[in-house]
C-alpha positions in Angstrom: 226.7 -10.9 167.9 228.6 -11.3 171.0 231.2 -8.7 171.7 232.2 -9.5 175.1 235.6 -11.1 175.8 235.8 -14.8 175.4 237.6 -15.9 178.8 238.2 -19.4 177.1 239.4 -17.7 173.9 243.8 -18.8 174.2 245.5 -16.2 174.3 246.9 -13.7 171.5 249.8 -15.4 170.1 251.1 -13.1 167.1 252.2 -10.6 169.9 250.2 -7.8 167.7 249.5 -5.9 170.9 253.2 -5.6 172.0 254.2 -4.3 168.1 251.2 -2.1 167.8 251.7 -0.6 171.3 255.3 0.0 170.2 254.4 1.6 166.5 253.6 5.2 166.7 251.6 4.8 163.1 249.3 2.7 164.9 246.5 4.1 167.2 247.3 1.8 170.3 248.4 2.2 173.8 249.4 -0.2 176.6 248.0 0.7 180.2 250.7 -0.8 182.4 248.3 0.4 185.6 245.6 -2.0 184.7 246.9 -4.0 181.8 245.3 -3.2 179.0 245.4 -2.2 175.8 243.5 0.4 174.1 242.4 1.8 170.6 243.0 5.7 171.0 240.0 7.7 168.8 241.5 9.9 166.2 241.2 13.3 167.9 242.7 11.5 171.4 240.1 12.1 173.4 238.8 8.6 173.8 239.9 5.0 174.3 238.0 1.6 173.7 239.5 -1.1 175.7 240.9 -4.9 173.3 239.2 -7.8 174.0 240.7 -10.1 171.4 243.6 -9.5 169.4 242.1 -8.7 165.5 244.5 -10.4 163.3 245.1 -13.8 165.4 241.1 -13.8 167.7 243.7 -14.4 170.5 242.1 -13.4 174.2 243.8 -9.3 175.7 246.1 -10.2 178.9 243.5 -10.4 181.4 242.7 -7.0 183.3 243.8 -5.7 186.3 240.5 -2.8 186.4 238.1 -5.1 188.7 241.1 -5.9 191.7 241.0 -1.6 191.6 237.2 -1.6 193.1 235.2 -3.5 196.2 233.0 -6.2 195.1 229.4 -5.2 195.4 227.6 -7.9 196.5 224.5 -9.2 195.6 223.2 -8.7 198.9 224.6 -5.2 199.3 223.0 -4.2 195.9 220.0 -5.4 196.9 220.3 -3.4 200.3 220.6 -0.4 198.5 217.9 -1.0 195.9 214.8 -1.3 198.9 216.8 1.8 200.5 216.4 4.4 197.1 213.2 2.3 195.1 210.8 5.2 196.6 212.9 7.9 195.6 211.2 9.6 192.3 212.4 13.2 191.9 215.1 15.0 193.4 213.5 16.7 196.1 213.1 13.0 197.7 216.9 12.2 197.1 218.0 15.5 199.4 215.4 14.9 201.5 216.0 10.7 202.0 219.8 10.9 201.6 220.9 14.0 201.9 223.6 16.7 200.1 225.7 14.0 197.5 229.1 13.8 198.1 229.9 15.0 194.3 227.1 16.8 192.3 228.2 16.6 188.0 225.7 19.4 186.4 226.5 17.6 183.2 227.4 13.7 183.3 228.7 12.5 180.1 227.5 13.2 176.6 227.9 12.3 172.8 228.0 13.7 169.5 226.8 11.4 166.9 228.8 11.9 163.2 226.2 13.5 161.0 225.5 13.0 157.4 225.1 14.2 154.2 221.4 14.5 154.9 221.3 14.7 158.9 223.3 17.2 160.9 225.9 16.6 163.6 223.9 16.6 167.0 225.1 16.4 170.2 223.5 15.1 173.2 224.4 16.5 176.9 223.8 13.9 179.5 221.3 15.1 182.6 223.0 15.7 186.3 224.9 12.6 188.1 225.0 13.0 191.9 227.3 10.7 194.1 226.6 9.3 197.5 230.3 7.6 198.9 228.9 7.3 202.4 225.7 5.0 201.5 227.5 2.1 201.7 230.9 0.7 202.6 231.5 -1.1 199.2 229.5 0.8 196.8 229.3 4.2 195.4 225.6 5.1 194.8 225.1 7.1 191.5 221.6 8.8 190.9 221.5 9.7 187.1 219.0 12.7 186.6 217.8 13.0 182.6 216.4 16.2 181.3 212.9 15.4 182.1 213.5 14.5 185.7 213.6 10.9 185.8 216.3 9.2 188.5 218.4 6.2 187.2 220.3 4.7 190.4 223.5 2.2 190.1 225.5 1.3 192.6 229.2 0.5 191.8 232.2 -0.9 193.6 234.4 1.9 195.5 238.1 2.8 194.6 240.4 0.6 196.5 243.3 0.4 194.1 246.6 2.3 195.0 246.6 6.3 195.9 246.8 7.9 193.4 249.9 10.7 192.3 250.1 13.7 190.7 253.1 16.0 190.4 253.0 17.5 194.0 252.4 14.3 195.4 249.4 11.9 196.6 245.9 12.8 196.1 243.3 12.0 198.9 
């Protein structure tokens, strides 16, 4: 089964995600930054982003989230694919790119819901570093798991607005 959104799906027409957004009984929020609405988890921690509207099948307004990052194009991918391939521990990565811009100890985990006959068990994801200065479009993320093997992506840079806090815009 396909869960992707179905760009030539019409669009919702019940205007569900306007009431639910509106109903505090119902888990549902409307990002007005990127416009999109999203299913909160039950101990609001997380979010999962609406594709389709689940009463009429109707398409989600259409995102804002990709005009927020560069376009990495296939050619720049590829340029930074032949520039990290040989890189197989992380001695190489110091050594070929240097100190990361943003070194994560831990980089994501997840705790799967347990049984009645298997416990809870959570799993801690390995060390992310983060190169910004690789590349003029693309962030380059190295993904280290617990046994020492690199996963490298490479995804678009933040270009959407600066972003605020309370005292005032952050770098």
């Amino acid at each position: 089964m396909n869960n992707m959104p179905n760009p030539d799906a019409p669009p919702c027409g019940c205007k569900w995600f306007d009431r639910a957004a509106k109903d505090p009984a119902f888990p549902v929020v409307y990002d007005a930054r990127m416009n999109e609405f999203h299913l909160i988890t039950h101990d609001g921690r997380g979010q999962a982003s609406f594709y389709h509207c689940p009463f009429c099948g109707g398409r989600a307004p259409k995102s804002l989230r990709a005009t927020f990052f560069a376009d990495v194009t296939d050619e720049e991918s590829r340029r930074l694919f032949l520039l990290t391939q040989h890189i197989l521990n992380k001695e190489q990565i110091i050594k070929e790119l240097g100190e990361p811009h943003q070194d994560f100890e831990i980089s994501g985990g997840m705790t799967s819901a347990g049984s009645d006959t298997e416990p809870k068990e959570t799993f801690i994801g390995g060390r992310r570093l983060v190169y910004e200065n690789l590349s003029d479009t693309a962030d380059v993320n190295v993904r280290i798991d617990r046994y020492g093997k690199l996963r490298f992506s490479f995804t678009g840079k933040y270009i959407g607005p600066q972003r605020q806090t309370e005292s005032g815009p952050q770098e």
